[in-house]
C-alpha positions in Angstrom: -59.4 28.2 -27.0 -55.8 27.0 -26.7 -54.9 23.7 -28.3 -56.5 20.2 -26.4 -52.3 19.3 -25.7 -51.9 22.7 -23.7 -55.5 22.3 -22.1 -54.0 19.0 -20.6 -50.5 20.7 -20.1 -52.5 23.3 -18.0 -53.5 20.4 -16.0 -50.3 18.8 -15.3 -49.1 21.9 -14.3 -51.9 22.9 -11.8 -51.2 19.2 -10.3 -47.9 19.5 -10.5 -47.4 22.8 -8.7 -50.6 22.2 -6.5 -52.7 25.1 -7.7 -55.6 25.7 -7.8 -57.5 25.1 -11.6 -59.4 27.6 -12.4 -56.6 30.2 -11.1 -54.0 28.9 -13.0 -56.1 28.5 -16.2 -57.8 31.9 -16.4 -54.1 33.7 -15.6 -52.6 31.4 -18.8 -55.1 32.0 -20.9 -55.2 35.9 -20.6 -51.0 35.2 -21.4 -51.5 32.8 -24.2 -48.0 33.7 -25.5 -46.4 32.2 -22.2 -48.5 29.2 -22.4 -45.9 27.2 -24.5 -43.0 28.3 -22.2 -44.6 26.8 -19.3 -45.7 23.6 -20.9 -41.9 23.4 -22.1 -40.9 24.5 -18.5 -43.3 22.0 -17.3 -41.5 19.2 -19.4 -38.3 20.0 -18.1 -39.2 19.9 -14.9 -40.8 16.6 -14.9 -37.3 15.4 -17.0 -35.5 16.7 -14.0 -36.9 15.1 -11.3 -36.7 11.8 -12.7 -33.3 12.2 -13.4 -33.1 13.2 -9.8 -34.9 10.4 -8.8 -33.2 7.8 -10.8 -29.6 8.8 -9.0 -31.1 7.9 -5.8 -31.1 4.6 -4.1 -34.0 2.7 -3.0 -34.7 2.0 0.7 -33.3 -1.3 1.8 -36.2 -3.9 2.0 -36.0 -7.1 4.2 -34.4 -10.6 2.4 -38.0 -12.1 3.0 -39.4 -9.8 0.5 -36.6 -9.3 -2.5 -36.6 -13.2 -2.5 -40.0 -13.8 -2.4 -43.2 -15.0 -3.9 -46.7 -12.8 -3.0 -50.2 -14.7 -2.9 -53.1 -12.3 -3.6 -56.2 -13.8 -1.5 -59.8 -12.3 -2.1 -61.8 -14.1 1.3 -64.8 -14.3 -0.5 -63.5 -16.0 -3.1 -60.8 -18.3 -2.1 -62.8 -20.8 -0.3 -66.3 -22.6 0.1 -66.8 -20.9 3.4 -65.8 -17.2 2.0 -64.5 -16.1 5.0 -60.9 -16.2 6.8 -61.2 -19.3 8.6 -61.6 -20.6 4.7 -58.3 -19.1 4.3 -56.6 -20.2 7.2 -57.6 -24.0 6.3 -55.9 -23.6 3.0 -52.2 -22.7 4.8 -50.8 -25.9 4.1 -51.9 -25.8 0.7 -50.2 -22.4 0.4 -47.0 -23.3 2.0 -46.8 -26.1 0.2 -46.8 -24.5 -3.1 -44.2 -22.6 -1.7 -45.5 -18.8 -1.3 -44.0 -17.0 1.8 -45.7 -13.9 1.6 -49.7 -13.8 1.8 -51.9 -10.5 1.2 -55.0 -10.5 1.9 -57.3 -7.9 0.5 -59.4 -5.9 2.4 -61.0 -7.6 5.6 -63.5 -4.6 7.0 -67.4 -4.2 6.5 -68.4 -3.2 3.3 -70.3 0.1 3.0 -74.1 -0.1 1.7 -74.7 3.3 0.5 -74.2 3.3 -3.0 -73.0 -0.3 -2.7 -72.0 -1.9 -6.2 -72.9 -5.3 -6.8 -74.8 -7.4 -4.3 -72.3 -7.8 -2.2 -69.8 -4.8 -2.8 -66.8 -3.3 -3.4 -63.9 -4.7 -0.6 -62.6 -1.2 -1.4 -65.5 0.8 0.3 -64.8 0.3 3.3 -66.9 1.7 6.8 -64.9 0.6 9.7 -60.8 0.0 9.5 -60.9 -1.4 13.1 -63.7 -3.6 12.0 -63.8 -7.5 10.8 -66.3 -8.2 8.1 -69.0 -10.1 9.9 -69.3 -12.5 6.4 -65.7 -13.4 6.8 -65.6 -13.4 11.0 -63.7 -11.9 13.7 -60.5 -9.8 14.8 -59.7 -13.4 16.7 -60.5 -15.2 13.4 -58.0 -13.2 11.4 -55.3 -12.8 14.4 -55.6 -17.1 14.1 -54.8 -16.9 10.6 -51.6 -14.7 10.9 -50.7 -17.0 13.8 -50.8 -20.2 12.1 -49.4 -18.6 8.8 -46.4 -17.3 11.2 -46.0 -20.8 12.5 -45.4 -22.1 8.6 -42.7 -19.2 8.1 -45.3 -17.0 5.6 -45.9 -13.2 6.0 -49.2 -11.4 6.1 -49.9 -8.0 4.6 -53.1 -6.4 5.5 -54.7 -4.4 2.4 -54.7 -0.8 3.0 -57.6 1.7 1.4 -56.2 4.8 2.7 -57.5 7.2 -0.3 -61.2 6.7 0.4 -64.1 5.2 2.6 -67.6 4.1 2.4 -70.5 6.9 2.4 -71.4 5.2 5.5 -68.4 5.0 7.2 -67.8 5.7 10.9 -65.5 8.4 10.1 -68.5 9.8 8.4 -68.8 11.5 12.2 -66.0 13.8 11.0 -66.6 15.9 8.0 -63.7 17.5 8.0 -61.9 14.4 7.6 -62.7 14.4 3.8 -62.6 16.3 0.4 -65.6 18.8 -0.3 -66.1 21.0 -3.9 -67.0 24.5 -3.9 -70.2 24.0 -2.9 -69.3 22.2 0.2 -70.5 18.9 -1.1 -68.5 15.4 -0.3 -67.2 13.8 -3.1 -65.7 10.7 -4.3 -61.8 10.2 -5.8 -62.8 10.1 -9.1 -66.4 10.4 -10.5 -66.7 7.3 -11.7 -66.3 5.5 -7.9 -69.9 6.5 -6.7 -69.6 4.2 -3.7 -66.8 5.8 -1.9 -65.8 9.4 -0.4 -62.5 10.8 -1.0 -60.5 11.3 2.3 -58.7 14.7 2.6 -55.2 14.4 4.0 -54.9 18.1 4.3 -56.6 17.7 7.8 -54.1 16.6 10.6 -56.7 14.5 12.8 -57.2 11.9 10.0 -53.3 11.2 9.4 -53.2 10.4 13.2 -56.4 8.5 12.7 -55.0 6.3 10.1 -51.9 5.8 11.5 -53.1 4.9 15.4 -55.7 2.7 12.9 -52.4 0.8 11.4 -50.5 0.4 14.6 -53.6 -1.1 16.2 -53.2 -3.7 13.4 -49.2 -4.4 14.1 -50.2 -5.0 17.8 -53.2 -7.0 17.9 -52.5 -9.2 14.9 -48.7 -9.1 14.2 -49.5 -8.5 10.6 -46.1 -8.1 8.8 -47.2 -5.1 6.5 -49.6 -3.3 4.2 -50.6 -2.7 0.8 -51.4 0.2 -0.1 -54.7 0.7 -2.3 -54.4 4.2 -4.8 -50.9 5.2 -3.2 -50.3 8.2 -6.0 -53.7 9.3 -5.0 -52.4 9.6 -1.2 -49.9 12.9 -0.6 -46.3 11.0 -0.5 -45.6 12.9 2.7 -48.0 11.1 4.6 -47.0 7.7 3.1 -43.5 8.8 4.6 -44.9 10.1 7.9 -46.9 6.2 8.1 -43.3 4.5 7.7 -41.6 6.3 10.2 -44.3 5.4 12.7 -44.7 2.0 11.5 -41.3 0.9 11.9 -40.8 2.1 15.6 -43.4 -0.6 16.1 -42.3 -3.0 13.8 -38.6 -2.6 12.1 -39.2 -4.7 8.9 -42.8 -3.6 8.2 -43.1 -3.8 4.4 -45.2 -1.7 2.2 -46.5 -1.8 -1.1 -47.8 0.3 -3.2 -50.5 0.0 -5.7 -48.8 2.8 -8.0 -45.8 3.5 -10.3 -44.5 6.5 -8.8 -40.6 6.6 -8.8 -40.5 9.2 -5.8 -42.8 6.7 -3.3 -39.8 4.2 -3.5 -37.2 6.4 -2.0 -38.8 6.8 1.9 -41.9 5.4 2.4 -42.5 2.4 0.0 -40.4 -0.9 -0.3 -42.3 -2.1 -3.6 -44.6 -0.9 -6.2 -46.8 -2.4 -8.9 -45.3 -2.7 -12.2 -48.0 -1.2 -14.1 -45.7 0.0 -17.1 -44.2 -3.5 -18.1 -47.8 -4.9 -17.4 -49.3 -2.5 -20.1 -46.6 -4.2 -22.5 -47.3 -7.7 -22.2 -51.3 -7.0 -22.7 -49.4 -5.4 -26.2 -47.8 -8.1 -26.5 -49.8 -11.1 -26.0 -53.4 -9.7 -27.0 -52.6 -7.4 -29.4 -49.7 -9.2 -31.3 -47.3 -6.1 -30.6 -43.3 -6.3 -30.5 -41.9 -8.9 -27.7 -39.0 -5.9 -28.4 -40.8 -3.6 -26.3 -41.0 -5.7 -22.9 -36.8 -4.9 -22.3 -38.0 -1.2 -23.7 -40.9 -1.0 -20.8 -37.9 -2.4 -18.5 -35.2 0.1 -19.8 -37.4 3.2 -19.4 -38.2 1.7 -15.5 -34.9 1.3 -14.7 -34.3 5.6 -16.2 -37.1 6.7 -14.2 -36.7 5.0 -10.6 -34.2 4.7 -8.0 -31.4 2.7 -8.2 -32.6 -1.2 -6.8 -36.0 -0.5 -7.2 -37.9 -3.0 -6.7 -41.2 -3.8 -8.5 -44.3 -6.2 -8.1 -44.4 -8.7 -10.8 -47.6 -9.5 -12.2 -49.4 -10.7 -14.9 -53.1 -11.2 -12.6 -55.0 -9.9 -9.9 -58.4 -8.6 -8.7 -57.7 -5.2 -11.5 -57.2 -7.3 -14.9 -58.9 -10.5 -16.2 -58.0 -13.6 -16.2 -54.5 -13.7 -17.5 -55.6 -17.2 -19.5 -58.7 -15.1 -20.7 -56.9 -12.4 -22.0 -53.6 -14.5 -23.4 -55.0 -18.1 -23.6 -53.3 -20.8 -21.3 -50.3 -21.0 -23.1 -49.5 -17.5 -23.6 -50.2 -16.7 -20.0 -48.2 -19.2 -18.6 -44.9 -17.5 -21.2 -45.9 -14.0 -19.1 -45.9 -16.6 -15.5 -42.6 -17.4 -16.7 -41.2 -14.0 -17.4 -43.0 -12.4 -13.8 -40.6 -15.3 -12.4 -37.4 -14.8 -13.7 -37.2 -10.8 -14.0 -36.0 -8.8 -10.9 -38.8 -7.8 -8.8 -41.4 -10.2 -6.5 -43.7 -12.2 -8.6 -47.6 -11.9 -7.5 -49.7 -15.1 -7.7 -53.2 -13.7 -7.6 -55.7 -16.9 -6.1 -56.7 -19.2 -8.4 -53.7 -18.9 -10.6 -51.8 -21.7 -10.0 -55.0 -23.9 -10.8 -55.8 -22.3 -14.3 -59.1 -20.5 -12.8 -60.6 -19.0 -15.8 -63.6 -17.5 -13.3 -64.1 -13.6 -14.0 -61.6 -11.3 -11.6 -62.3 -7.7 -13.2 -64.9 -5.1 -13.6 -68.1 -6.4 -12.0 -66.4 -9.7 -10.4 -65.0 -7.2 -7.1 -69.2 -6.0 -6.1 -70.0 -10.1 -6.0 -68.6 -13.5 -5.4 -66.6 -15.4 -8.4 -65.7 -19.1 -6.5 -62.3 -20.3 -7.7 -62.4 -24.0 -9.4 -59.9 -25.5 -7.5 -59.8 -29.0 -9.0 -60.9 -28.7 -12.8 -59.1 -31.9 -14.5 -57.9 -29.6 -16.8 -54.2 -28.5 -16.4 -54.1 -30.5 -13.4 -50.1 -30.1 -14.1 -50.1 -26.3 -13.4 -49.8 -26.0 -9.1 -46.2 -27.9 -9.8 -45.2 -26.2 -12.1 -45.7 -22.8 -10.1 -44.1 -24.8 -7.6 -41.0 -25.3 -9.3 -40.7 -21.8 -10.4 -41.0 -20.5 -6.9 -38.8 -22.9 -5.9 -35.7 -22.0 -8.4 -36.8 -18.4 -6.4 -35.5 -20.1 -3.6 -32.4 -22.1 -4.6 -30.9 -19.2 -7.2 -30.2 -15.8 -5.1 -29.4 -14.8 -9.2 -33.2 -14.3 -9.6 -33.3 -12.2 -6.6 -31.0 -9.3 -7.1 -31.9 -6.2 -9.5 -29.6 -7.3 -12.1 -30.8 -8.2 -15.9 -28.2 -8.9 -18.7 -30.6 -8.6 -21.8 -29.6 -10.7 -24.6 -30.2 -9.6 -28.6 -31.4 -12.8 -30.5 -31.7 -13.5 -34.1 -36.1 -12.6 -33.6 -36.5 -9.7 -31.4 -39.9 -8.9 -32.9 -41.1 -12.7 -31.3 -37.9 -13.9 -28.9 -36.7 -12.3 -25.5 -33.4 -13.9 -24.1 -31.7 -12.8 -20.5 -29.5 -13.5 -18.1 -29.4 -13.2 -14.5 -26.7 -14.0 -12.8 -24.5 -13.5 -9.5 -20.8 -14.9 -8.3 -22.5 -18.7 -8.1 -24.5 -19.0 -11.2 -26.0 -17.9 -14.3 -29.8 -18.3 -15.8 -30.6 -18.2 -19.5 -33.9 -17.2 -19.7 -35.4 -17.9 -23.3 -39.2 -16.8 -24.3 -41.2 -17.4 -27.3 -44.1 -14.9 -27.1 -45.5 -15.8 -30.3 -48.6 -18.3 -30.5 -45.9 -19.8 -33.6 -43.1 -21.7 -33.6 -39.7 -20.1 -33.9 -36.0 -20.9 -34.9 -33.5 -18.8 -33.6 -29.9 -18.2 -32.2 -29.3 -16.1 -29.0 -25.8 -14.2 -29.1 -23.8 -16.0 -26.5 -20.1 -15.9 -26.7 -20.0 -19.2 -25.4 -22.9 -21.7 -24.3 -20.5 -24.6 -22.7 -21.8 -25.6 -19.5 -25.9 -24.4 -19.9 -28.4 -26.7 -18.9 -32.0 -27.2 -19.1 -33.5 -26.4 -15.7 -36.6 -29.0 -15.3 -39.7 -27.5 -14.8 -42.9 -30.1 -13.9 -45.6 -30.1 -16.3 -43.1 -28.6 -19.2 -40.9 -30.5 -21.9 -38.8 -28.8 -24.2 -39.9 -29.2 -27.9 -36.3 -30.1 -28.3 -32.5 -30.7 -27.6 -30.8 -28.6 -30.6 -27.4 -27.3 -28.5 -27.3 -23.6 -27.6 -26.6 -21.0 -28.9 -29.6 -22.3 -31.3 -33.1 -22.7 -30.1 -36.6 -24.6 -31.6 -39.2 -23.4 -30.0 -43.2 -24.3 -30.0 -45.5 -21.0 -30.0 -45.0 -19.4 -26.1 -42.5 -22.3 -25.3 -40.2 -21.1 -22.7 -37.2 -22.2 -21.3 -35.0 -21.7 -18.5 -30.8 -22.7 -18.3 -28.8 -22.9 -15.5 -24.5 -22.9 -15.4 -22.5 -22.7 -12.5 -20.5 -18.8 -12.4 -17.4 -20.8 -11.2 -17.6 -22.9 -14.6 -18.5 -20.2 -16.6 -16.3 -18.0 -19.6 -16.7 -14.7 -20.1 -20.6 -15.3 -21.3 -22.0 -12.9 -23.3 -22.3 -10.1 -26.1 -25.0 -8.5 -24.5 -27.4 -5.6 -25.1 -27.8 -3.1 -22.3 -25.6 -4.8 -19.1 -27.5 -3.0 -16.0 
């Protein structure tokens, strides 16, 4: 038996290559001595195409999405009513707090065979043409895009391409998923017992799902999709959907629930920032280096195409509660940092309020009502405001330039800039529950300052480039370009 590293090299190189297992493992076992030449071939392979990839530019994506602000909304959650006539009396609400893009996760009839929970997984889904009865009608939803249009907001539809209920009506067509030797159906992974893998080998179901999608554009002008599992979908058909899509509707959007550079080069105008997300659950729940959130960054900006452009988040239906997993303070410091990085920043419902309800693991198979008016943090909706808002007034914070900043506490303190030919922004995060004393390495401070935030006060008014900060105080500093000196000694200009 070879060692467990080459076992799992054997793997990568099956997937990679798209061979089959067994056939490629019996034929590198018999030639053991090969083994570590293909594992190092393998390596070099996988160097390559990132490299490849990197040199690349991103598609172009539409000014309404690089500048702004996406509002997860779970139906059965979001309101008293559960459903999308719940969602659609809450628009003002949203549009006041100034998001412009809302996603609404999956809308369709929930599979009962193997269902989860007592009411089930949004994800196993038995009819994409279909409306969840518990949430209403086709009409109900087309009303909500409608008056969501009328207050200048998007709407993406969620998209569960990679798998469908056991009782789905596609269940009529066999052939249009994944079998094992024996000729059994089977789910993506073992672990997801209550759906069936879809099998995009078969022609029939690629024009199935995308007539499915188009019928979506038409009869409820929905603005894009995104897309549950991408990397678990072939990339070709993500790219054969976009060029469909857009002869129907030019600037469709789509995101992808992955971090996969090579889906950002044709078919995908976002993905999910998984990597830097991993970091900050280092950061802030396991007391790790604050160094390693412009590391995670760095290693992003290697791997993808140039202007890629990356989801922002901190929350959503996946994780828990960020102010479960970092406390209040220490998730609004990540809030801050999802705001000011390049990228879109993802408010997942509930957020903005301080909901502290359960939005993980057994939270998706039942219903979790969001707490919209606890008295505590009732500060919290303005100051998500105001961040969106500086979204808004500062195209700085919307282009895919960072100018990190080294600072006298690296271990506890990350300091950037963004900035473009009309101003700059000092962004300035304690990510430690302590306070901190430090100096940032600016060349020259004249002309920064504080940006107001509602619901914050900085701890004090010591002149850059020195900083007192409380434990996950944050601040944010503003200068106009045209007033500005040559600014800074920084660390890694991208």
């Amino acid at each position: 038996m070879p060692p467990k590293f080459v076992r799992i090299l054997i793997r990568l190189a099956a997937k990679s290559f798209e061979l089959k297992l067994p056939t490629l493992k019996s034929w590198l076992l018999r030639n053991i001595s090969v083994t570590f030449a293909a594992a190092l071939l393998l390596i070099s392979f996988h160097a390559w195409a990132a490299g490849e990839i990197s040199n690349v530019t991103a598609r172009s994506s539409p000014d309404w999405l690089r500048s702004g602000t996406i509002y997860e909304i779970f139906p059965r959650d979001f309101s008293k009513a559960g459903n999308l006539n719940g969602v659609t009396a809450q628009l003002d609400e949203l549009h006041t707090l100034g998001v412009n893009i809302l996603w609404t996760m999956p809308i369709h009839p929930i599979g009962e065979k193997f269902r989860k929970g007592e009411f089930g997984s949004p994800y196993s889904i038995k009819d994409y043409y279909a409306v969840d009865p518990n949430y209403g009608t086709v009409n109900d939803y087309k009303r909500l895009v409608l008056e969501a249009h009328r207050r200048g907001m998007k709407v993406i539809m969620d998209l569960v391409a990679n798998h469908t209920a056991w009782d789905s009506v596609m269940m009529n067509h066999p052939d249009f998923y994944k079998h094992d030797a024996r000729g059994k159906m089977i789910p993506p992974v073992p672990e997801w017992t209550d759906v069936a893998a879809l099998n995009y080998d078969n022609p029939a179901l690629r024009q199935y799902m995308i007539a499915m999608l188009k019928y979506w554009i038409q009869t409820c002008d929905v603005d894009g999709f995104r897309c549950d599992s991408a990397a678990m979908v072939p990339t070709d058909f993500w790219e054969q959907i976009r060029a469909a899509l857009v002869k129907v509707k030019p600037d469709i959007i789509m995101l992808a629930e992955a971090s996969k550079p090579e889906l950002l080069t044709n078919a995908f105008d976002i993905d999910y920032s998984w990597p830097l997300l991993s970091t900050m659950n280092k950061v802030l729940a396991h007391d790790a280096s604050a160094a390693r959130v412009r590391h995670s960054w760095e290693i992003s900006r290697a791997q993808f195409p140039k202007n890629a452009l990356h989801l922002r988040i901190s929350d959503d239906h996946d994780e828990p509660r960020a102010v479960n997993r970092y406390g209040f303070d220490g998730a609004l410091a990540a809030s801050a940092l999802m705001f000011t990085l390049d990228g879109v920043p993802l408010i997942y419902n509930g957020m903005e309020v301080g909901d502290k309800a359960e939005s993980a693991g057994g939270a998706l198979f039942n219903q979790q009502s969001i707490s919209w008016h606890s008295k505590e943090h009732q500060e919290l909706r303005s100051t998500y405001h105001d961040l969106i808002e500086l979204r808004h007034q500062y195209a700085a914070l919307c282009n895919p330039d960072v100018e990190w900043l080294h600072n006298s506490d690296e271990t506890n303190l990350v300091t950037f800039l963004r900035r473009d030919d009309k101003d700059e922004l000092l962004v300035i995060i304690n990510f430690s529950k302590l306070p901190l004393k430090g100096s940032i390495d600016l060349k020259n401070a004249d002309g920064f300052v504080p940006v107001k935030i509602s619901g914050r006060q900085n701890s004090d008014d010591t002149p850059l480039p020195i900083v007192h900060l409380h434990g996950f105080e944050w601040r944010i500093y503003h200068r106009s370009s045209l007033l500005s000196p040559a600014t800074s000694v920084a660390a890694g200009n991208n």
